[in-house]
C-alpha positions as CSV (number, residue, x, y, z in Angstrom):
1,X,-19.7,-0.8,0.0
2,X,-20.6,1.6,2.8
3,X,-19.3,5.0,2.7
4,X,-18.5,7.4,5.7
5,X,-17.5,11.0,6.1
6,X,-13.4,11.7,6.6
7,X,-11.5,14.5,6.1
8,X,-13.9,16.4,4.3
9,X,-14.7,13.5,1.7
10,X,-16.4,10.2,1.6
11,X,-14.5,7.0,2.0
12,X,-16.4,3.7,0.6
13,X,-14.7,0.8,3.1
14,X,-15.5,-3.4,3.8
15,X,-15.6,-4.5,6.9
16,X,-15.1,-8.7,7.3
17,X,-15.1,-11.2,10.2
18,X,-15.0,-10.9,13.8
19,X,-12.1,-10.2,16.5
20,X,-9.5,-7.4,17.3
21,X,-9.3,-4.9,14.3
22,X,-6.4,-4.6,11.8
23,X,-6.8,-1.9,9.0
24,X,-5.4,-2.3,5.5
25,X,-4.4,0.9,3.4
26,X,-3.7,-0.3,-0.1
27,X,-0.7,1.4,-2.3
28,X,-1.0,4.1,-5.2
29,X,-4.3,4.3,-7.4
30,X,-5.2,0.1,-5.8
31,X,-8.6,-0.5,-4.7
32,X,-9.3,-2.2,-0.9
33,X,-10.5,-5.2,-2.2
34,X,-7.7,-6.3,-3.8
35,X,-6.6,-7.2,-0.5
36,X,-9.6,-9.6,-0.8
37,X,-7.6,-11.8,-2.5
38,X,-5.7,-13.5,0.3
39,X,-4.9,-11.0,3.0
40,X,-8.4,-10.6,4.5
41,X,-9.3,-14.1,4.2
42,X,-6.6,-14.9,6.0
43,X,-7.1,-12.6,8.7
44,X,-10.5,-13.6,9.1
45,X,-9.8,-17.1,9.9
46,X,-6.9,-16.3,12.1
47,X,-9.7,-14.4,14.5
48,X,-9.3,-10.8,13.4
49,X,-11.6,-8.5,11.8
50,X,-10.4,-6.2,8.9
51,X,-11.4,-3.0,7.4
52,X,-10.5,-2.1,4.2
53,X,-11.4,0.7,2.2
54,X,-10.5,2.6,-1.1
55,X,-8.3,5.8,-0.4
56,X,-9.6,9.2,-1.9
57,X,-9.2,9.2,-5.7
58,X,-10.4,5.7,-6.1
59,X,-13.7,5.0,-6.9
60,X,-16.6,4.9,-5.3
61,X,-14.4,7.2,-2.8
62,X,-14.5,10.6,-3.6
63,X,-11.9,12.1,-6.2
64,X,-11.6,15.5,-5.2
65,X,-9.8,17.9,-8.1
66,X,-6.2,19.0,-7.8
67,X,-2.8,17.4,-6.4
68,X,-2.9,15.0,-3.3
69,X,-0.5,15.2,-0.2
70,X,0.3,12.7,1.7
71,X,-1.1,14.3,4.8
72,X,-4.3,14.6,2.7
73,X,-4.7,11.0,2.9
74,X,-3.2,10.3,6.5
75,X,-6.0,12.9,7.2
76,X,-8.8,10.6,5.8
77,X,-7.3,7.5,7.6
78,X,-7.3,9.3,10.9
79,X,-11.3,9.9,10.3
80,X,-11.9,6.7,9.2
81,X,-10.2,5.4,12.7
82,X,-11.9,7.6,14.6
83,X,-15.4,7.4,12.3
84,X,-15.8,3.3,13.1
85,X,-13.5,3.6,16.6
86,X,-10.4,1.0,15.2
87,X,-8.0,2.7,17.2
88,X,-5.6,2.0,18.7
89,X,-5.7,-0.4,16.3
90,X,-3.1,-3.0,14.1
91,X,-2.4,-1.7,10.5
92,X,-0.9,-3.4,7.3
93,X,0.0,-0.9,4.7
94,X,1.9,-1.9,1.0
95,X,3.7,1.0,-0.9
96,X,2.1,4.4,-0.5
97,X,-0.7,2.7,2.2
98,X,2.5,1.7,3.9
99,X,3.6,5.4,4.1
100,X,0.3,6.1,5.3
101,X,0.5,3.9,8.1
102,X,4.1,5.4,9.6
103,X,2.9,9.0,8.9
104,X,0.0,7.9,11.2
105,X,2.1,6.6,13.5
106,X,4.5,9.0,13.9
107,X,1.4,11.8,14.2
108,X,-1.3,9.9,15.8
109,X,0.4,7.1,17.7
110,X,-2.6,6.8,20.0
111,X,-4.3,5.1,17.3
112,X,-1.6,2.6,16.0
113,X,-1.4,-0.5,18.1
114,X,1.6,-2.1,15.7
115,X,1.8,-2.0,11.9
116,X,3.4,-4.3,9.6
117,X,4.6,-2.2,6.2
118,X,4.8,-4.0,3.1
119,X,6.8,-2.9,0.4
120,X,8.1,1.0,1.8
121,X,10.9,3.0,1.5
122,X,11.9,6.1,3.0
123,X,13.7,8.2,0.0
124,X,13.9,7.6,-3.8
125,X,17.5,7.0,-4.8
126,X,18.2,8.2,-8.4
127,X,16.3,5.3,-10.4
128,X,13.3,5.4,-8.1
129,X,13.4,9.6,-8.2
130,X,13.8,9.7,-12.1
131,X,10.8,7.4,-12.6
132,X,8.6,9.0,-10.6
133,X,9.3,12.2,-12.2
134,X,8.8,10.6,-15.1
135,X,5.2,9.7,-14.0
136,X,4.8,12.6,-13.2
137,X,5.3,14.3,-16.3
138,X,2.9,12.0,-18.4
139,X,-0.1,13.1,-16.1
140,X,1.2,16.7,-16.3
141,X,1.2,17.0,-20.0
142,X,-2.2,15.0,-20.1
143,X,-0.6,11.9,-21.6
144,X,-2.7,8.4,-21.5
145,X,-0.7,5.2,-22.8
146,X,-2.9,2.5,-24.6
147,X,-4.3,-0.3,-22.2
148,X,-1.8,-2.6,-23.6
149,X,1.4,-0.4,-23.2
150,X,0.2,0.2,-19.5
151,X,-0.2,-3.6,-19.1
152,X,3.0,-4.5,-20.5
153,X,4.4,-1.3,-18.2
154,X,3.0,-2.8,-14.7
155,X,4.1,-6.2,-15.3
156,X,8.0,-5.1,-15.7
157,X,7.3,-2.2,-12.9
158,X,5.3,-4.8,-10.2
159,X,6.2,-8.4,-11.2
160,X,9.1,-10.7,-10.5
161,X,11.1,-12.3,-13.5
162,X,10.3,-15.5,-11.7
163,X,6.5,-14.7,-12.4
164,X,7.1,-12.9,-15.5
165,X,9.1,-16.2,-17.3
166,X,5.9,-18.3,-16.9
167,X,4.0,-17.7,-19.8
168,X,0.6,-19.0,-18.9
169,X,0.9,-16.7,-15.5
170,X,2.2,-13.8,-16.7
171,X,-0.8,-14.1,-19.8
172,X,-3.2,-13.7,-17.3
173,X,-1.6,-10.7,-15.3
174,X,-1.4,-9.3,-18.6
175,X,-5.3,-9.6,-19.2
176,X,-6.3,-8.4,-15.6
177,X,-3.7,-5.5,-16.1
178,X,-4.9,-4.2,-19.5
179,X,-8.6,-4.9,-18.4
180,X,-8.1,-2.0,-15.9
181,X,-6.5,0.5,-17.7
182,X,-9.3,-0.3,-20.1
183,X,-12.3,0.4,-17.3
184,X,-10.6,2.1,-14.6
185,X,-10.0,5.7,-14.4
186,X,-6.2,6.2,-12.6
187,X,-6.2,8.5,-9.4
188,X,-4.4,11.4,-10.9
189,X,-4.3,13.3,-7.7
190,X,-2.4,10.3,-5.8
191,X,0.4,11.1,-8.5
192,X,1.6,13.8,-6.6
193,X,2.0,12.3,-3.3
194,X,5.2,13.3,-1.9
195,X,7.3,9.6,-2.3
196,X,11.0,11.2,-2.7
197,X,12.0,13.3,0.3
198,X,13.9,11.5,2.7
199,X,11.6,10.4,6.0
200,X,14.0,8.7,8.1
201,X,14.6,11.4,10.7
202,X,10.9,11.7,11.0
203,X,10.4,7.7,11.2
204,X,12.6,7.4,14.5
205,X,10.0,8.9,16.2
206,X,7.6,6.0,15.7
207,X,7.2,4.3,19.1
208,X,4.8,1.6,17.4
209,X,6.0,-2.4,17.1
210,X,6.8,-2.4,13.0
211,X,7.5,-5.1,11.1
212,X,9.3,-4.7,7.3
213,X,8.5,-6.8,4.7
214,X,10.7,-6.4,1.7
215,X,10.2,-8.4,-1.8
216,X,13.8,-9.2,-3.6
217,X,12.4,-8.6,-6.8
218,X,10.9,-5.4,-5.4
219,X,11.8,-2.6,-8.1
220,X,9.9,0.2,-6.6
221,X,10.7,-0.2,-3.2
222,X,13.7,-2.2,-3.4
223,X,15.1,-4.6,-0.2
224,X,17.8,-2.1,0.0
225,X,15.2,0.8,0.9
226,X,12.8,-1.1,2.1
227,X,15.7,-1.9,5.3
228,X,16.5,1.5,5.4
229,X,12.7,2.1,6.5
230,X,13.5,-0.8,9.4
231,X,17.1,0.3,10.4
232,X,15.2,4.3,11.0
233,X,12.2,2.4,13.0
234,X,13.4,2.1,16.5
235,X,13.1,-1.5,17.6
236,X,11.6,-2.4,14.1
237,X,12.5,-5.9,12.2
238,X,12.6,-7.3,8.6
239,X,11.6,-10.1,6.7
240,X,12.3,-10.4,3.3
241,X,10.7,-12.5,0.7
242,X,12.3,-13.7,-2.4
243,X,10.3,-14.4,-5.1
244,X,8.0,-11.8,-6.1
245,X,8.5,-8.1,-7.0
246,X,6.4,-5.2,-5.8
247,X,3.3,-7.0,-5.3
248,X,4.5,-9.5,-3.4
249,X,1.3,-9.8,-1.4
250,X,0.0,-11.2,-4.5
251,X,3.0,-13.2,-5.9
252,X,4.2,-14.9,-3.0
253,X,0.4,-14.7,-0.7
254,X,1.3,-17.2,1.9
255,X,4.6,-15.9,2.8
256,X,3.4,-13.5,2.9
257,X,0.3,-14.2,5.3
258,X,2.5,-16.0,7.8
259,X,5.1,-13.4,8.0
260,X,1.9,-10.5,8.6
261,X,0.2,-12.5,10.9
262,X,3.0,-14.2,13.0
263,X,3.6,-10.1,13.7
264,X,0.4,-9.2,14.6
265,X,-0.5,-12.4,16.7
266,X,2.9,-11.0,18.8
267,X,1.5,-7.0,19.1
């Protein structure tokens, strides 16, 4: 992967296909490519061009030391933007890179053309709050769970119980799950990224087209959330998918696709 300047770091990013830009800013401690899997492809063939790319933390990106904000990482968007001229451009962000995307276009909206946020919220309520701080605490304190316990822990946090009844399925997630917490070294420094503090009076000011996309089975950025992040988007609307928890994108791809892309086609 090609790497640039931003921010005062280096970003590694992918760029695929040909046509109008859309940028994809993946969620906490993810690498770009996973949106390899079915977002870009689709994308591609629908006559856009996407540019992915792993946010700071996340290797081959630089990790800087120390605690991550979340206007750390908005600024190493913004450079990337600017760095390969995307904007204004479309964006599709899940979890935190959904965050990213709204703080971008509440501060920079002369480089969002629309953005479609997957799996947001705008505040923790009291189950959301507690388990961050409790995520918190085990990177404070220097804690690292076995490979398997953090497997067996992202399949209850990520997947549906649809997903997680089928054996065979859920068999493999585990594999791929414990695989990387095996090889991978986590992005401590995302930890820290402010994900509690109510946003909403801030995300009215977002002039941007927005789309929603919650997941029923979400439970880190539950449906109920997840439309509190539409209702505080002027003009924005909501689609939500049942099926799948919080990687939907992954669960339920093809809803998923044609609920991203029949948004972007429109802005």
């Amino acid at each position: 992967m090609p790497l640039l300047d931003s921010n005062g770091i280096r970003l590694s990013y992918e760029r695929t296909g040909q046509g109008e830009d859309v940028l994809l800013i993946m969620g906490q401690n993810a690498a770009g490519h996973v949106w390899n899997m079915h977002q870009t492809p689709a994308l591609n063939r629908a006559g856009y061009r996407t540019t992915t790319f792993n946010n700071r933390g996340v290797a081959p990106s630089s990790a800087p030391p120390g605690r991550y904000t979340l206007a750390d990482m908005v600024a190493d968007t913004r450079g990337l933007i600017e760095a390969l001229d995307l904007g204004p451009c479309r964006i599709v962000g899940a979890s935190l890179g959904a965050m990213i995307a709204e703080e971008l276009a509440i501060h920079s909206p002369s480089l969002v053309r629309s953005a479609v946020l997957v799996a947001t919220r705008p505040r923790a309520d009291a189950v959301r709050r507690a388990q961050t701080l409790a995520d918190r605490a085990l990177v404070e304190q220097g804690i690292r769970l076995p490979a398997a316990y953090q497997a067996v822990d992202t399949v209850q946090k990520m997947l549906s119980p649809a997903t997680q009844r089928d054996d065979a399925t859920i068999s493999t997630w585990l594999e791929i799950f414990e695989l990387a917490a095996e090889t991978g070294a986590e992005a401590g420094g995302q930890t820290w990224v402010e994900t509690i503090e109510d946003r909403r009076p801030d995300l009215s000011k977002i002039t941007a087209p927005c789309r929603v996309i919650a997941f029923t089975d979400d439970g880190v950025a539950p449906p109920h959330l997840a439309a509190e992040t539409a209702d505080a988007i002027p003009g924005c609307d909501f689609v939500e998918i049942s099926g799948c928890g919080h990687l939907g994108f992954l669960e339920r791809p093809d809803e998923v696709n044609t609920a991203i892309l029949e948004f972007l086609d429109k802005h």
